[in-house]
N, C-alpha and C positions, 0 to 999 in steps of 0.2 A: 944681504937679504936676497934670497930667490926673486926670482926675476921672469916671469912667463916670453918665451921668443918666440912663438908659434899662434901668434897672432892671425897672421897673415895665414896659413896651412888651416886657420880653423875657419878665418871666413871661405874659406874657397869651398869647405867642404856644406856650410848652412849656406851655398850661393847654389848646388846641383840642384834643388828643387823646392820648391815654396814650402814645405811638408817634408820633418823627418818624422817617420811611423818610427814610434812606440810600441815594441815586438814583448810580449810575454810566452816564451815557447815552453808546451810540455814534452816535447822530446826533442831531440837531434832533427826525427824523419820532419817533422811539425814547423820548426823552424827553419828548414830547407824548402818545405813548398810551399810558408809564407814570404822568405824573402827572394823567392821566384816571382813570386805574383806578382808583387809590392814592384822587382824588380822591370817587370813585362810593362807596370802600369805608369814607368816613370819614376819612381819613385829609389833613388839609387845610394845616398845614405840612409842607414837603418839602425836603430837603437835597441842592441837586445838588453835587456833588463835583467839583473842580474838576481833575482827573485826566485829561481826554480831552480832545482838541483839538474839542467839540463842545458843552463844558461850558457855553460864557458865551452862547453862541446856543441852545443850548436853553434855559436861564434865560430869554432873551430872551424865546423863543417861549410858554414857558410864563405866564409873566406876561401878554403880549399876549392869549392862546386860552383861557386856563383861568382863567375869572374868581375861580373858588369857593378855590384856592390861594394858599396864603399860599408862596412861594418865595422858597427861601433858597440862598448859597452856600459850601460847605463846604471843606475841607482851604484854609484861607485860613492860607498861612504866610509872608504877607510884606509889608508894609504897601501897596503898591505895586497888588496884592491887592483890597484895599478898595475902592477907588477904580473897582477895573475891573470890581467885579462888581454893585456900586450901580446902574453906565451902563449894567447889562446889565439892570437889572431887579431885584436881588435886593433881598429886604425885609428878611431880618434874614442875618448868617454867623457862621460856624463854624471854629471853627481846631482843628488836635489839642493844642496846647500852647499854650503864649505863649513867646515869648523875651523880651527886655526892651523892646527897639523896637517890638517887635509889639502887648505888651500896651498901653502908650503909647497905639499909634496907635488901636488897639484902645477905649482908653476915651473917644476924643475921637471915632466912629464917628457918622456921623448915621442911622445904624438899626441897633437891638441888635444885639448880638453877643455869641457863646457861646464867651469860649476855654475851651481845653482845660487839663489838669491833669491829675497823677495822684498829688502826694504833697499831705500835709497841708502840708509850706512851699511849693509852690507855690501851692494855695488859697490861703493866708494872703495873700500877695505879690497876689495878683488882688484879693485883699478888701477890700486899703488903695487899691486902685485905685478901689474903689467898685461893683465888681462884686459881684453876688450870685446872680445864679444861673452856674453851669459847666457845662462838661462834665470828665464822670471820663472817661478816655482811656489807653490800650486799657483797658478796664472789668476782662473776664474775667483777663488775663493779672496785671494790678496790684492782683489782690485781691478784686473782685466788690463783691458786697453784702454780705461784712463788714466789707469795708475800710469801704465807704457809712456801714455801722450805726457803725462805730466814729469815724468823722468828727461825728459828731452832736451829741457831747456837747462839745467844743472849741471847733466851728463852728456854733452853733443856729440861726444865723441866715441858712447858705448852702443852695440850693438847687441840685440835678446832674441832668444828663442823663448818665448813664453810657451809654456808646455803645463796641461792640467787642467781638466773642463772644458777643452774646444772641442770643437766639432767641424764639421763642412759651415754650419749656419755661420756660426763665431768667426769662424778664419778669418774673413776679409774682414772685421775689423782690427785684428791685430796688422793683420798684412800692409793695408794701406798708409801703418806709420811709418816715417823717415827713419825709425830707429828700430823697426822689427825687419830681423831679415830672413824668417825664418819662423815656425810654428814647429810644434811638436805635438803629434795627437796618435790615437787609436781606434777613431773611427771606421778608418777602413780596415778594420779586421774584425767585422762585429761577430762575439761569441757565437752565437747558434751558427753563421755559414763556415766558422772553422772548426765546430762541433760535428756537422756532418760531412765536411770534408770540401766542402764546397769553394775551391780558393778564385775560381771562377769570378766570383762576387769582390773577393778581396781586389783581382786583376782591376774590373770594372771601377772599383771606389776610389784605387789610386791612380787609375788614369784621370778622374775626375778631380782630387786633389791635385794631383800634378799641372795642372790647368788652370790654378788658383791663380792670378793677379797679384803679383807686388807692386806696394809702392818705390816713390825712387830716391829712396834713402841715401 
């Protein structure tokens, strides 16, 4: 049975900053001077989302121009997936769930990977895979940071990035558990200031995320 060995390579990368930003790019130039910003404001793993036909070439580009980020490829829901975001650049991904084939291909990955989850047996089902750190997925809607707190004492030994619904307000409740080590959000890149070009704003939101307090899981 597949076996996940990058355990270790994946917490290191949910350990650079309290907040991995959630990147939706509509071109190449877009996603270059958001993960500049994001980059300036602390914020040094980055999740581009694999949702626009602009995705896997701005990973590209990003990787190539912005030496200081660690970039990654997100919404990965299909083995096939993998493969194609690696050749783009990407350093560790992201999926919202796992299926069965996914999680699979998922643990034979040659760079971390974060699947998703959102009940206690799917955790479990990732855990024998030899995963340990997750994402909780949609976070807000499946529970929050009680559901989190309540995972703790069953699972003591798994670590989440809950990602979906936070905010700056939200964070520090997730943050302050023993068992989050990491958040995933999009607030600092609110529509209208990348609308007008304004990444200024972006720079500003992620030095304030990046600022966030963990607790000492």
């Amino acid at each position: 049975m597949a076996h996940y060995s990058q355990d270790g390579e994946t917490a290191s990368i949910m350990a650079l900053a309290p907040v991995i930003p959630v990147l939706t790019v509509q071109s190449v130039e877009d996603g270059l001077k958001q993960a500049k910003a994001l980059v300036a404001g602390g914020l040094y793993a980055i999740e581009v989302t694999l949702r626009t036909p602009s995705a896997l070439l701005a990973i590209a580009a990003i990787a190539r121009h912005v030496p200081d980020a660690v970039v990654g490829a997100g919404t990965i829901v299909s083995p096939e997936q993998i493969d194609e975001a690696i050749a783009a650049g990407a350093r560790f991904l992201v999926s919202p769930g796992a299926t069965h084939e996914l999680a699979k291909a998922a643990a034979q990955s040659p760079v971390p990977f974060l699947p998703g989850c959102a009940t206690v047996t799917e955790a479990m089902a990732l855990r024998a895979l030899g995963f340990r750190a997750l994402k909780l997925f949609p976070a807000e809607a499946v529970g929050g940071a009680r559901l989190l707190a309540s995972f703790a004492a069953p699972l003591p030994d798994l670590r989440f990035c809950p990602t979906g619904g936070i905010d700056l307000g939200k964070a520090p409740d997730y943050l302050k558990l023993p068992n989050v080590a990491c958040v995933g959000g999009s607030w600092m890149l609110p529509k209208d200031a990348l609308a007008r070009g304004d990444y200024a704003v972006v720079e500003a939101l992620s030095r304030e995320a990046a600022g966030l307090a963990r607790g000492k899981g």
